[in-house]
KOLTI-663689 format. One record per atom (N, C-alpha, C, CB): atom name; x, y, z; residue number from 1. Coordinates in Angstrom, 1 decimal. Atoms other than C-alpha are relative to their C-alpha. Glycine has a CB too. Layout:
<sites>
+-------+--------+--------+--------+-----+
: atomo :     px :     py :     pz : num :
+-------+--------+--------+--------+-----+
:    CA :      X :      Y :      Z : NUM :
...
+-------+--------+--------+--------+-----+
</sites>
This chain:
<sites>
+-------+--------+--------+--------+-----+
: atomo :     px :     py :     pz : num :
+-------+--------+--------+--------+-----+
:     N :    1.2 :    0.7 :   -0.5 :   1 :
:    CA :  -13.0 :   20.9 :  -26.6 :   1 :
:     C :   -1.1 :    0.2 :   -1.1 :   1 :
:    CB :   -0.4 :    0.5 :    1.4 :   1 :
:     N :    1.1 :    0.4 :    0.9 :   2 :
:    CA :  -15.7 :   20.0 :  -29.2 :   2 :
:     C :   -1.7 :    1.0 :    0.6 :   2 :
:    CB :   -0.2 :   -2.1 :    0.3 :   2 :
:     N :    0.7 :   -0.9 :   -0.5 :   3 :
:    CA :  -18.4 :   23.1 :  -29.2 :   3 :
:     C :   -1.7 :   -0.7 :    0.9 :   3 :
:    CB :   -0.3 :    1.1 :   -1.3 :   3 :
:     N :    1.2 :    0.8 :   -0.7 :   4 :
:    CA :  -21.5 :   20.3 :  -28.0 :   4 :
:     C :    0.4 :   -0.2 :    1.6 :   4 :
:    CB :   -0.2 :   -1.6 :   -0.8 :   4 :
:     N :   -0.3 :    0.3 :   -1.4 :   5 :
:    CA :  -19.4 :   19.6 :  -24.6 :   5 :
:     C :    0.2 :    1.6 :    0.3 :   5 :
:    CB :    1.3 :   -1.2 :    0.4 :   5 :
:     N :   -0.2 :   -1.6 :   -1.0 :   6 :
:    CA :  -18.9 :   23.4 :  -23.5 :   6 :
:     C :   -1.6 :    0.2 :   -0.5 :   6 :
:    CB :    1.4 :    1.8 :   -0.8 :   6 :
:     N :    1.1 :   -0.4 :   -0.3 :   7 :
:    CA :  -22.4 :   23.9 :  -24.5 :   7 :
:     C :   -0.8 :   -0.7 :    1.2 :   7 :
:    CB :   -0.6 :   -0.1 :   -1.1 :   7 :
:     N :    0.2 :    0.6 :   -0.5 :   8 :
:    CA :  -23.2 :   21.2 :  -22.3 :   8 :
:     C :    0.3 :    0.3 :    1.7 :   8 :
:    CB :    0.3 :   -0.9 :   -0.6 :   8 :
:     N :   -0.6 :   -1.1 :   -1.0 :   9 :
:    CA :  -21.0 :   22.8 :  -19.8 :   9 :
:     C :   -1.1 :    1.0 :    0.8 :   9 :
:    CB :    1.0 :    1.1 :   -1.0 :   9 :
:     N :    0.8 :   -1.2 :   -0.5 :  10 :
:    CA :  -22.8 :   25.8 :  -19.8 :  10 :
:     C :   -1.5 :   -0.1 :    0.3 :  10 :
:    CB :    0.2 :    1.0 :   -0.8 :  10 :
:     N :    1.7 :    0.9 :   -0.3 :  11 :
:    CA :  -26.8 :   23.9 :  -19.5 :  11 :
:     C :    0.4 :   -0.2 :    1.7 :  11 :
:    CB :   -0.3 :   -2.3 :   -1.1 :  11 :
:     N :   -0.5 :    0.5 :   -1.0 :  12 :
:    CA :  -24.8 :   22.3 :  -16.3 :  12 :
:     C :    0.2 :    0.8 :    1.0 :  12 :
:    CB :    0.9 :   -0.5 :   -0.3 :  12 :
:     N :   -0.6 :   -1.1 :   -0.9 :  13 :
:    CA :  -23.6 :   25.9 :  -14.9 :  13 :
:     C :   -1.6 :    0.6 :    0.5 :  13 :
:    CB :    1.2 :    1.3 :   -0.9 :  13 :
:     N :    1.4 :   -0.4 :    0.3 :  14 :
:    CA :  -27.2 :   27.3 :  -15.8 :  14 :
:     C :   -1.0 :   -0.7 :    1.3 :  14 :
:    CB :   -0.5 :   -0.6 :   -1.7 :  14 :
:     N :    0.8 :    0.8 :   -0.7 :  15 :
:    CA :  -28.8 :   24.5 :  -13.9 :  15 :
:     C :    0.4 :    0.0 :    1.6 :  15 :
:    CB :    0.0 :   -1.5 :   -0.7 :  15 :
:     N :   -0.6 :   -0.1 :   -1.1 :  16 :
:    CA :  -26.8 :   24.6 :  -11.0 :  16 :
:     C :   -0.3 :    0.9 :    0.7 :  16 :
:    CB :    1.1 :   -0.1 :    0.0 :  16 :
:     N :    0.4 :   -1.6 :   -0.1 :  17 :
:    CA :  -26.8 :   28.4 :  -10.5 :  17 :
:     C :   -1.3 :   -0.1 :    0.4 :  17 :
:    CB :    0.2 :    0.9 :   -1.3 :  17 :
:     N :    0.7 :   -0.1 :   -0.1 :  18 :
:    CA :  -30.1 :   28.4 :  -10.7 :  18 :
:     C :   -0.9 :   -0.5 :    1.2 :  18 :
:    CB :    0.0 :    0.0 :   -0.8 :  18 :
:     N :    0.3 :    0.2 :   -0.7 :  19 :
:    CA :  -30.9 :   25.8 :   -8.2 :  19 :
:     C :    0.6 :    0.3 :    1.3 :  19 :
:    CB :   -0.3 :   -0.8 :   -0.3 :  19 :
:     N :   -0.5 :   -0.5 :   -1.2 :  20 :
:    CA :  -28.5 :   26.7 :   -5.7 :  20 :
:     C :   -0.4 :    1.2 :    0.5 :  20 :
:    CB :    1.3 :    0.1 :   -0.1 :  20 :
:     N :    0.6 :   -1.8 :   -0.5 :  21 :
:    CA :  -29.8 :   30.5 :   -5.5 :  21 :
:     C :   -1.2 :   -0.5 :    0.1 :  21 :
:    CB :    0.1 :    1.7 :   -1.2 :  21 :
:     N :    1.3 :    0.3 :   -0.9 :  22 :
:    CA :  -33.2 :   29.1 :   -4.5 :  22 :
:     C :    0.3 :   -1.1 :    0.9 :  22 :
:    CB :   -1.3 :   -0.4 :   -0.8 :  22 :
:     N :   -0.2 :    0.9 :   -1.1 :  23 :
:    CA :  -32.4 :   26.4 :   -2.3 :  23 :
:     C :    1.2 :    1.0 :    1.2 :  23 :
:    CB :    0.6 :   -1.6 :   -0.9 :  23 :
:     N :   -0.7 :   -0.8 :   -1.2 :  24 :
:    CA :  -29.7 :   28.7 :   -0.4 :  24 :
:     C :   -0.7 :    1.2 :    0.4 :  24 :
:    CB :    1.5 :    0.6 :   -0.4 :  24 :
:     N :    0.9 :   -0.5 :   -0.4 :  25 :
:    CA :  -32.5 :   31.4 :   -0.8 :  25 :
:     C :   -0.9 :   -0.5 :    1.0 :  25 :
:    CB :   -0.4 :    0.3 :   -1.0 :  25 :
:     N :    0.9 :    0.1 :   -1.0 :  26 :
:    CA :  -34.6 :   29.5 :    1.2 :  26 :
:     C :    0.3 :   -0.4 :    0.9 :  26 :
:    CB :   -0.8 :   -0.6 :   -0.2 :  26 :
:     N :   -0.7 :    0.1 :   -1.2 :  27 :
:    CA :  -32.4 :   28.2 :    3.6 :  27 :
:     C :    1.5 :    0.6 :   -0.1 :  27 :
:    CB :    0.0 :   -1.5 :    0.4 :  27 :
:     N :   -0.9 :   -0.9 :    0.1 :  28 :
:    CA :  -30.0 :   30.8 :    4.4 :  28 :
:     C :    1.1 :   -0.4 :    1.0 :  28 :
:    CB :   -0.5 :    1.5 :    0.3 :  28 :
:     N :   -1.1 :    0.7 :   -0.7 :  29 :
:    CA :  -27.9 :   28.7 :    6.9 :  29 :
:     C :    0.5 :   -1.1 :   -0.4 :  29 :
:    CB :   -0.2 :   -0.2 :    1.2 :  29 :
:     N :   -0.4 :    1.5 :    0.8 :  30 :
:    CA :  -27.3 :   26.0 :    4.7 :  30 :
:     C :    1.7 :    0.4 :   -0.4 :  30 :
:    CB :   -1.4 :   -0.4 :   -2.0 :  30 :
:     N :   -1.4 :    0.0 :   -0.3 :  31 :
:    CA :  -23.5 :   27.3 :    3.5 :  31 :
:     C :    0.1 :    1.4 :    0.3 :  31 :
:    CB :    0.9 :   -0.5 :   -1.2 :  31 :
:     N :   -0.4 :   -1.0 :   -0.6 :  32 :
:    CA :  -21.8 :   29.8 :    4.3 :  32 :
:     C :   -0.1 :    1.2 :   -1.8 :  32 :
:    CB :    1.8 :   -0.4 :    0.9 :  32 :
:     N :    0.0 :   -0.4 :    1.2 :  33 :
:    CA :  -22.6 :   32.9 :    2.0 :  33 :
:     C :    1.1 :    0.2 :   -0.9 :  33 :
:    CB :   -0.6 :    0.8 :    0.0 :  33 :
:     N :   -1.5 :   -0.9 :    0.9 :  34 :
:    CA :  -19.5 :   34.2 :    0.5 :  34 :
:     C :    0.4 :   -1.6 :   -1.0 :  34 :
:    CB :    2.1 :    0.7 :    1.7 :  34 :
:     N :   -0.5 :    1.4 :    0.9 :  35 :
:    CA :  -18.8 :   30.5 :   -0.7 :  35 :
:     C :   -1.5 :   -0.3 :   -0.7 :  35 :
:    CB :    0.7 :   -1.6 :    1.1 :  35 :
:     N :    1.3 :    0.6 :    0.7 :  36 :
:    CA :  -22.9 :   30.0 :   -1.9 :  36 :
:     C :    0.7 :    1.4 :   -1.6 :  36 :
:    CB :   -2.2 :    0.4 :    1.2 :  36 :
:     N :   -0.6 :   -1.0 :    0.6 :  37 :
:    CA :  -21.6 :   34.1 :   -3.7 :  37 :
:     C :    0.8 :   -0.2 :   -1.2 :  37 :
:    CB :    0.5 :    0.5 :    0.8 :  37 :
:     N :   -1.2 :    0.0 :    0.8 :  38 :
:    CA :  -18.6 :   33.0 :   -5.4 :  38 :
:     C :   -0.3 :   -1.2 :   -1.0 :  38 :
:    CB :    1.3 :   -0.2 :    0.8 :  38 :
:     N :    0.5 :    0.8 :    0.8 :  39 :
:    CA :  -20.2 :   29.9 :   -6.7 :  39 :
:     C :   -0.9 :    0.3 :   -1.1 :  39 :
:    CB :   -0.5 :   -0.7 :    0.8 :  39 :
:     N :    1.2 :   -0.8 :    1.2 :  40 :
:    CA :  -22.8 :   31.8 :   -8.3 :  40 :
:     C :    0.2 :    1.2 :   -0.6 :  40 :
:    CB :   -1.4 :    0.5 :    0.5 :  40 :
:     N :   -0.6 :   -0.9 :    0.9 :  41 :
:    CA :  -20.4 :   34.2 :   -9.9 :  41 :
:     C :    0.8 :   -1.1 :   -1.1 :  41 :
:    CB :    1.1 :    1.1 :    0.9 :  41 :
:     N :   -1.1 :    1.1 :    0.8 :  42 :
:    CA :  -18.4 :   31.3 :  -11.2 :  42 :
:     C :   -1.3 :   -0.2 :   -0.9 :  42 :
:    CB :    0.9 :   -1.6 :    1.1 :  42 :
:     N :    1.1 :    0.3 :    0.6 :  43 :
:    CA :  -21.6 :   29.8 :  -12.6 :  43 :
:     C :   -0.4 :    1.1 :   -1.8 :  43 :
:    CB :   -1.2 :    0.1 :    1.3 :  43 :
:     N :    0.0 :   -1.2 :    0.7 :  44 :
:    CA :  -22.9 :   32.8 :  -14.0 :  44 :
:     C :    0.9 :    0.3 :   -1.2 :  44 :
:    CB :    0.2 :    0.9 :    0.8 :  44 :
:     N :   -1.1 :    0.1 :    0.7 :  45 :
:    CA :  -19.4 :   33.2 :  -15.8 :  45 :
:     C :   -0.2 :   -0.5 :   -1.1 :  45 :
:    CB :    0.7 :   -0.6 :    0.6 :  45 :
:     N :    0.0 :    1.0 :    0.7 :  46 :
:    CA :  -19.8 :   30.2 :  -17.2 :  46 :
:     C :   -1.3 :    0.2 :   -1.0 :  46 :
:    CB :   -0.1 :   -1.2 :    1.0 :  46 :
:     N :    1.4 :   -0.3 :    1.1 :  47 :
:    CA :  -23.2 :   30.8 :  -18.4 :  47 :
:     C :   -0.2 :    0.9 :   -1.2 :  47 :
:    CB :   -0.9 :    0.6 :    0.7 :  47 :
:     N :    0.1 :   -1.3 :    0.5 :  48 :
:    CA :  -22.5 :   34.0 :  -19.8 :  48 :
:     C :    1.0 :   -0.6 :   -1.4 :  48 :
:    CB :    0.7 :    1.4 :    1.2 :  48 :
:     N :   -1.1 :   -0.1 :    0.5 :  49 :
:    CA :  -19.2 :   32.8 :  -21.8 :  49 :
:     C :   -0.7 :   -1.2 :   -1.0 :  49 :
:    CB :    1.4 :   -0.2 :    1.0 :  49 :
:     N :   -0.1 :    1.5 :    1.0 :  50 :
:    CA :  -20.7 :   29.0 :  -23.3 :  50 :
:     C :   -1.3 :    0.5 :    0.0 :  50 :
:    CB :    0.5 :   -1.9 :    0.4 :  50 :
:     N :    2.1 :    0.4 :    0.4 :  51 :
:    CA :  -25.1 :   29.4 :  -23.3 :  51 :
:     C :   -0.3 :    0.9 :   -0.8 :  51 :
:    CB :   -1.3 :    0.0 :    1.4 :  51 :
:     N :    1.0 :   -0.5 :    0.6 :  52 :
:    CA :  -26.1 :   32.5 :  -24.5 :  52 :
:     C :    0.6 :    0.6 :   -1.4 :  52 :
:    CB :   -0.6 :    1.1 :    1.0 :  52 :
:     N :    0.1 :   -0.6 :    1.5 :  53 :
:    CA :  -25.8 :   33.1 :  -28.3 :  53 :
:     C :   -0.3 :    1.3 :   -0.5 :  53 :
:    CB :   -1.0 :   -0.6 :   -0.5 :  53 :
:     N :    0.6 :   -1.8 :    0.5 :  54 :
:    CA :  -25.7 :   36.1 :  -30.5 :  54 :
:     C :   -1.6 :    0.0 :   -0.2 :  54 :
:    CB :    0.8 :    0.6 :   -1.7 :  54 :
:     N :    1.6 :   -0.2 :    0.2 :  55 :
:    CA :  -29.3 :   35.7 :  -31.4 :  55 :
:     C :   -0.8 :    0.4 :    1.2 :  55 :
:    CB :   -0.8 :   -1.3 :   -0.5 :  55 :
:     N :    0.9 :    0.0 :   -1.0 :  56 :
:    CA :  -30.2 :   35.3 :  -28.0 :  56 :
:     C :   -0.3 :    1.0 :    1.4 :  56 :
:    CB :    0.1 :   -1.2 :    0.3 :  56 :
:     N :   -0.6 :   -1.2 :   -0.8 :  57 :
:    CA :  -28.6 :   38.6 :  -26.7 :  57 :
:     C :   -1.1 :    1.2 :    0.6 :  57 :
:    CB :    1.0 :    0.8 :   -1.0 :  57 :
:     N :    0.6 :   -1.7 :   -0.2 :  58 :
:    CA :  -30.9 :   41.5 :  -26.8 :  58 :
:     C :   -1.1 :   -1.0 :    1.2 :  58 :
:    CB :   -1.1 :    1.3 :   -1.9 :  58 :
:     N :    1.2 :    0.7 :   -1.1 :  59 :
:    CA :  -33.8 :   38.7 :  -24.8 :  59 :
:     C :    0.5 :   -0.1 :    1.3 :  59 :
:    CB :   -0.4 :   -1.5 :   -0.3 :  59 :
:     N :   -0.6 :    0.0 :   -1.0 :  60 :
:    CA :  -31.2 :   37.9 :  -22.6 :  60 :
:     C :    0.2 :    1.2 :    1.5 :  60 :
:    CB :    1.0 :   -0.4 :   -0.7 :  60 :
:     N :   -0.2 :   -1.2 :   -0.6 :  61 :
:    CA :  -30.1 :   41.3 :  -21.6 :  61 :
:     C :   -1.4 :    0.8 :    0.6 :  61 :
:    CB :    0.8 :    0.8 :   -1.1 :  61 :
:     N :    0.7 :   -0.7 :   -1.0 :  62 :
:    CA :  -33.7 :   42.7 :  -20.9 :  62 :
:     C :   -0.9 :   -1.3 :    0.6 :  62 :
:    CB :   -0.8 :    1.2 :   -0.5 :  62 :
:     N :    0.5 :    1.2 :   -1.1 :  63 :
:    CA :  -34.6 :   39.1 :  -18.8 :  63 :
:     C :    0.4 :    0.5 :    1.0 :  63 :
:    CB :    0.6 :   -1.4 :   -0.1 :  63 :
:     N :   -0.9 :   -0.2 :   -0.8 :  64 :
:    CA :  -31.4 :   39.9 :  -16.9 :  64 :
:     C :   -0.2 :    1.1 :    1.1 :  64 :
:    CB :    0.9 :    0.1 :   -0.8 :  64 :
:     N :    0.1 :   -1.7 :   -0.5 :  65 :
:    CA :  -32.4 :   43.8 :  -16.2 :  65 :
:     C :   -1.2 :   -0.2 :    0.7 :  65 :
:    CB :   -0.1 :    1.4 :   -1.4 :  65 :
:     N :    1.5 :    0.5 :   -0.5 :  66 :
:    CA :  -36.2 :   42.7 :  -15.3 :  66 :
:     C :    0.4 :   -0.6 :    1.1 :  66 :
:    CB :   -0.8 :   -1.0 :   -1.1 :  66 :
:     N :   -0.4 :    0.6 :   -1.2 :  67 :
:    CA :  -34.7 :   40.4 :  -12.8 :  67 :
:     C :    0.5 :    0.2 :    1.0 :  67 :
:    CB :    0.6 :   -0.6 :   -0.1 :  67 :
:     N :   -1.0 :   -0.6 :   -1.4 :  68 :
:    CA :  -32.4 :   42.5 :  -10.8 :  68 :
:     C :   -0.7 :    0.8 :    0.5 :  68 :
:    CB :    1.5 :    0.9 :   -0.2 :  68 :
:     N :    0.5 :   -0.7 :   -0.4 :  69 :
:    CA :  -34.9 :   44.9 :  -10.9 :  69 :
:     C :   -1.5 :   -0.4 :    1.3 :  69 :
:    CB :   -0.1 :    0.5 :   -1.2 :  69 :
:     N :    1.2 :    0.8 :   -0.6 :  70 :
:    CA :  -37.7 :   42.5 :   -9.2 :  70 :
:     C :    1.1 :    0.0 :    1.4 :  70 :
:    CB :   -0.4 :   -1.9 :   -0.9 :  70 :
:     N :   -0.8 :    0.0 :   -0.9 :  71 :
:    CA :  -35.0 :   42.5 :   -6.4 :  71 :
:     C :    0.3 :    1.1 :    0.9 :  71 :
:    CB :    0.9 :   -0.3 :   -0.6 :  71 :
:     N :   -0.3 :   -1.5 :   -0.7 :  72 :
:    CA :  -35.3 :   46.0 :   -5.7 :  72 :
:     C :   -1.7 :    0.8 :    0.3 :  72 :
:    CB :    1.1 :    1.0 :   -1.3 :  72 :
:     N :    1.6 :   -0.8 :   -0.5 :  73 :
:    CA :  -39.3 :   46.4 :   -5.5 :  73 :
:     C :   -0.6 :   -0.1 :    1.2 :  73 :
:    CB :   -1.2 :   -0.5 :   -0.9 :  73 :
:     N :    0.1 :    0.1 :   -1.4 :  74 :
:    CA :  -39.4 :   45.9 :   -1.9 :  74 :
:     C :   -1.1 :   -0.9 :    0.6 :  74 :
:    CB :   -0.2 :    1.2 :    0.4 :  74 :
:     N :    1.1 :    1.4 :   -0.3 :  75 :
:    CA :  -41.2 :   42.5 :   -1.5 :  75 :
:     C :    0.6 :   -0.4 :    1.2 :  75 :
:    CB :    0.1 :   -1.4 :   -1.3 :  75 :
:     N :   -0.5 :   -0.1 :   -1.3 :  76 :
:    CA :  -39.2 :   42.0 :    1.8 :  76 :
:     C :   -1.0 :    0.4 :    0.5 :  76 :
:    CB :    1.1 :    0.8 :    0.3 :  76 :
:     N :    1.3 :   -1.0 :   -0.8 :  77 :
:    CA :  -42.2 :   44.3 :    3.1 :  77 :
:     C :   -1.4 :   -1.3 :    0.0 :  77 :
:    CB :   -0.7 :    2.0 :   -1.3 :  77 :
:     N :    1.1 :    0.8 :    0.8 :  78 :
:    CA :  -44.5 :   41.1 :    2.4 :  78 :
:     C :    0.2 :   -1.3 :    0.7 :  78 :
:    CB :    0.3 :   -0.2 :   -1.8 :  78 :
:     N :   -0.2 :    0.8 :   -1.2 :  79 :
:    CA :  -45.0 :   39.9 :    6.2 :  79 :
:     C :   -0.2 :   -1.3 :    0.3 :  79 :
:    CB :   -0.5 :    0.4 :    0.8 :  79 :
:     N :    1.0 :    1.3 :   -0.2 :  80 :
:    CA :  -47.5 :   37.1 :    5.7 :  80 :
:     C :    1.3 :   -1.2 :   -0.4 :  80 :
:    CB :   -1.7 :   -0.1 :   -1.3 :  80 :
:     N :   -1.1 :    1.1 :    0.0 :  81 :
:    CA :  -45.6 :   33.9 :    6.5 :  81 :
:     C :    1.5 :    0.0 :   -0.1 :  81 :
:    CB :   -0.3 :   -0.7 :   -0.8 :  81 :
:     N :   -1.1 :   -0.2 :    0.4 :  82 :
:    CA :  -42.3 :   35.5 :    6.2 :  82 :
:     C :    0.4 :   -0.2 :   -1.4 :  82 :
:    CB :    0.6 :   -0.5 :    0.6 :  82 :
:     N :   -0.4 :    0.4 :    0.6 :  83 :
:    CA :  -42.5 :   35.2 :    2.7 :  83 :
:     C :    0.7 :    1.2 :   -0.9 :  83 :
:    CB :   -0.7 :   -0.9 :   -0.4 :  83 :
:     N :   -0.7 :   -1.0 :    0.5 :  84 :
:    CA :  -41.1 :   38.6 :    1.6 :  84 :
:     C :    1.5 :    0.0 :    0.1 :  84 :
:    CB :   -0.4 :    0.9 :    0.4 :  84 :
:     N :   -1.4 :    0.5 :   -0.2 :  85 :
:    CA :  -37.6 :   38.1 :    2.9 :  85 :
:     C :    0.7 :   -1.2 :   -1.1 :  85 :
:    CB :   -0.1 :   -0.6 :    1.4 :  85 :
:     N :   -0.2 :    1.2 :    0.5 :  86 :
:    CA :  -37.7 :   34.8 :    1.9 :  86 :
:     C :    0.0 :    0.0 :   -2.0 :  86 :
:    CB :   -1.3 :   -0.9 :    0.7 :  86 :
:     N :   -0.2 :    0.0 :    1.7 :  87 :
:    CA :  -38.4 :   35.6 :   -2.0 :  87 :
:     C :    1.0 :    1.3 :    0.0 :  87 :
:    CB :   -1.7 :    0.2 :   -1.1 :  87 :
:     N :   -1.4 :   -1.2 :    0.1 :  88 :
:    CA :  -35.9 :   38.9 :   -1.5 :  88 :
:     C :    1.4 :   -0.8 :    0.0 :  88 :
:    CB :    0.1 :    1.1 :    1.5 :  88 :
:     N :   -1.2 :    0.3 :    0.2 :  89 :
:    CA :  -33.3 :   36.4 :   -0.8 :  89 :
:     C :    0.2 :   -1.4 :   -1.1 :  89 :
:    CB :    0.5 :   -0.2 :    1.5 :  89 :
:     N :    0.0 :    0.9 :    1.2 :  90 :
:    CA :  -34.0 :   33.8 :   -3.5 :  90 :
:     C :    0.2 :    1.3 :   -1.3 :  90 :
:    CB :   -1.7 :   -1.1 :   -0.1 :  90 :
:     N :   -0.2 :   -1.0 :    0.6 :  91 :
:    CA :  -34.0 :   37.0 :   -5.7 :  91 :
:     C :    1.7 :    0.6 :    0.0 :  91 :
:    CB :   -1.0 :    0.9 :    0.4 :  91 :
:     N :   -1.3 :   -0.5 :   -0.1 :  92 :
:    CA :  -30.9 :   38.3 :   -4.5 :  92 :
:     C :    1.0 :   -1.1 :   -0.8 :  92 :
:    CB :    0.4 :    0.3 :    1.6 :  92 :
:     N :   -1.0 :    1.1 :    0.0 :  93 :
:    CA :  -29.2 :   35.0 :   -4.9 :  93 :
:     C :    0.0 :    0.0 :   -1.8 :  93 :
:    CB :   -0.5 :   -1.6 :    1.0 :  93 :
:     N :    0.1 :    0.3 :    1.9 :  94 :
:    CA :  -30.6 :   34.6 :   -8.9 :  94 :
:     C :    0.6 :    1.3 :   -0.5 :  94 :
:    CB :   -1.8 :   -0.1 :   -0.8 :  94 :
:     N :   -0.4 :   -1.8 :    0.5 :  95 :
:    CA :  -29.4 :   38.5 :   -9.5 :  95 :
:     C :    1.2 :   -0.6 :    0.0 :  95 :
:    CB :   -0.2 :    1.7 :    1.0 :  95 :
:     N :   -1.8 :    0.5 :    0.2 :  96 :
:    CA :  -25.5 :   37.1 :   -8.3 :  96 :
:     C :   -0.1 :   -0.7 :   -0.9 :  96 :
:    CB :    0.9 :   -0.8 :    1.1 :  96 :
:     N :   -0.4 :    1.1 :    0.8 :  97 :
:    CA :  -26.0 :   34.4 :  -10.6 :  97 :
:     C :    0.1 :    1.0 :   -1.3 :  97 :
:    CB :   -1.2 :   -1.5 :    0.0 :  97 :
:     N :   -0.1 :   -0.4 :    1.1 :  98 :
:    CA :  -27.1 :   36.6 :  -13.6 :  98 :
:     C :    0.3 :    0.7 :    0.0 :  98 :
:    CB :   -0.6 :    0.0 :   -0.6 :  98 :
:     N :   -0.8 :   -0.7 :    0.1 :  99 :
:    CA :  -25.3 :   39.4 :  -13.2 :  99 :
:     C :    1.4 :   -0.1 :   -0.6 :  99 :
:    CB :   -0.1 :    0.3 :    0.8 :  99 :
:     N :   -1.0 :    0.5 :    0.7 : 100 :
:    CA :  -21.8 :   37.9 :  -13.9 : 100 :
:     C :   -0.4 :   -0.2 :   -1.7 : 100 :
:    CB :    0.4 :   -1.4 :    0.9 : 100 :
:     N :    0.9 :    0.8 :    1.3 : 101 :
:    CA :  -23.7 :   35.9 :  -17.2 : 101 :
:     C :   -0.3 :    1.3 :   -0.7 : 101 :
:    CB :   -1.5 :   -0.9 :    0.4 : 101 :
:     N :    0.1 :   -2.0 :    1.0 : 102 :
:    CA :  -25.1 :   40.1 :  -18.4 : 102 :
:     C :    1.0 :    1.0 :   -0.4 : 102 :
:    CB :   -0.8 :    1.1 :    0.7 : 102 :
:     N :   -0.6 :   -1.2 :    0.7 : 103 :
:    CA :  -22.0 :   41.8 :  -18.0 : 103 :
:     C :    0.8 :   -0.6 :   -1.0 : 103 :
:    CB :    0.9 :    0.8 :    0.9 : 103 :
:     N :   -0.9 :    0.5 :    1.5 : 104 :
:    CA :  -20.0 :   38.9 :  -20.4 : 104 :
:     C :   -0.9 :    0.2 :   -1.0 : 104 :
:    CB :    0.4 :   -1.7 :   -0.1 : 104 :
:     N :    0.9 :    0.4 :    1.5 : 105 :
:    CA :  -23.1 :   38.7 :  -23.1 : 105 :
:     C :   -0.1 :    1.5 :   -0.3 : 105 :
:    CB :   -1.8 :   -0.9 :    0.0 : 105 :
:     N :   -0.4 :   -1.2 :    0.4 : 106 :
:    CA :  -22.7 :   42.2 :  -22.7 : 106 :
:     C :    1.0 :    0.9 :   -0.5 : 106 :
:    CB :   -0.2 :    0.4 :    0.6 : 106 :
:     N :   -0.8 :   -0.4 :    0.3 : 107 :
:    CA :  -19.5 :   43.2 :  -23.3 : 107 :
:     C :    0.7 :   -0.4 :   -1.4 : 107 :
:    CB :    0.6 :   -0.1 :    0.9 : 107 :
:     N :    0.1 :    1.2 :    1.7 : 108 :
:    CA :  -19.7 :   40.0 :  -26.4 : 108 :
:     C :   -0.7 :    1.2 :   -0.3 : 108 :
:    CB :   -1.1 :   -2.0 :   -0.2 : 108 :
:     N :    0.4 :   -1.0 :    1.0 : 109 :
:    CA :  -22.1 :   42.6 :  -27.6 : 109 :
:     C :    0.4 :    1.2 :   -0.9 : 109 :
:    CB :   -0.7 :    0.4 :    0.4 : 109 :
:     N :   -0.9 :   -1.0 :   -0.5 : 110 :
:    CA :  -20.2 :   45.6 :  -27.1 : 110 :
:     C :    1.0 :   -0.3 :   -1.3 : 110 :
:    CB :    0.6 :   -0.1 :    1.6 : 110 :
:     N :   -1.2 :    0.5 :    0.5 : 111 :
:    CA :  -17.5 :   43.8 :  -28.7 : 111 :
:     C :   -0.4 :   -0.1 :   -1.9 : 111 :
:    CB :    0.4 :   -1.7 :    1.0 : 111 :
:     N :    0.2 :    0.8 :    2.0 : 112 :
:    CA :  -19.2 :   42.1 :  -32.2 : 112 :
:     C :   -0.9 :    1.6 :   -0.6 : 112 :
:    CB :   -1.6 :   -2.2 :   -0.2 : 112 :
:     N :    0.4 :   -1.0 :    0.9 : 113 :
:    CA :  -21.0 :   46.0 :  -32.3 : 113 :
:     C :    1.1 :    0.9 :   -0.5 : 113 :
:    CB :   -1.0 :    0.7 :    0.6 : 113 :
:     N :   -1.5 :   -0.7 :    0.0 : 114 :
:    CA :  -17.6 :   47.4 :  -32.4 : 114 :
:     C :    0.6 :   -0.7 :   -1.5 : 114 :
:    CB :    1.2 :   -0.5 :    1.5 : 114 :
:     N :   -0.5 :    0.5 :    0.7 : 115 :
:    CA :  -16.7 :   44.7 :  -35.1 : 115 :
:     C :   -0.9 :    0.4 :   -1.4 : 115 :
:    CB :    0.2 :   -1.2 :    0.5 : 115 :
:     N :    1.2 :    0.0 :    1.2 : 116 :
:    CA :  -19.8 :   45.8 :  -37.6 : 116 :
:     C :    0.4 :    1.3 :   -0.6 : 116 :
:    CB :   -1.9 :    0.0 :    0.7 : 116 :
+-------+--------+--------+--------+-----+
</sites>
């Protein structure tokens, strides 16, 4: 496959991922999670394997770490209008997405520092 259509690919996984983990973030009975979960590992995957470039590794990796970590500062506690929950689980949902996506660009790293 011609490297412009898997990049294209992976824009497509990127875009998806991304809107699905806020739109299932905000309505949490919309699918069932384990199938919103697996979608946004697959994605991720995808993301990880065709979008992010060696240049664009070390940015990537502390985006990625910054992000999971926003997930864990206890914004849940953040009653007014229920919107603490509500951004805890749009958070959670973007963490599944990029998590899959950090440990491939990570182990690519891993891999081409091994090769140097």
């Amino acid at each position: 496959m011609p490297k412009k259509s898997l990049k294209t690919w992976g824009e497509l996984a990127f875009i998806l991922g991304v809107l699905l983990a806020i739109v299932t973030g905000l309505f949490t009975t919309a699918l069932n999670p384990g199938t919103v979960g697996l979608i946004l590992v697959v994605a991720g995957l995808i993301v990880g394997f065709l979008n992010i470039q060696e240049k664009e590794t070390g940015n990537f990796l502390v985006a990625a770490i910054a992000l999971m970590l926003v997930g864990t500062a206890g914004v849940d506690r953040i009653t007014l209008l229920n919107l603490g929950p509500t951004f805890k689980n749009v958070v959670t949902n973007i963490a599944i997405f990029v998590a899959p996506a950090a440990a491939v660009v990570s182990l690519k790293a891993i891999v081409d520092l091994a090769k140097k």
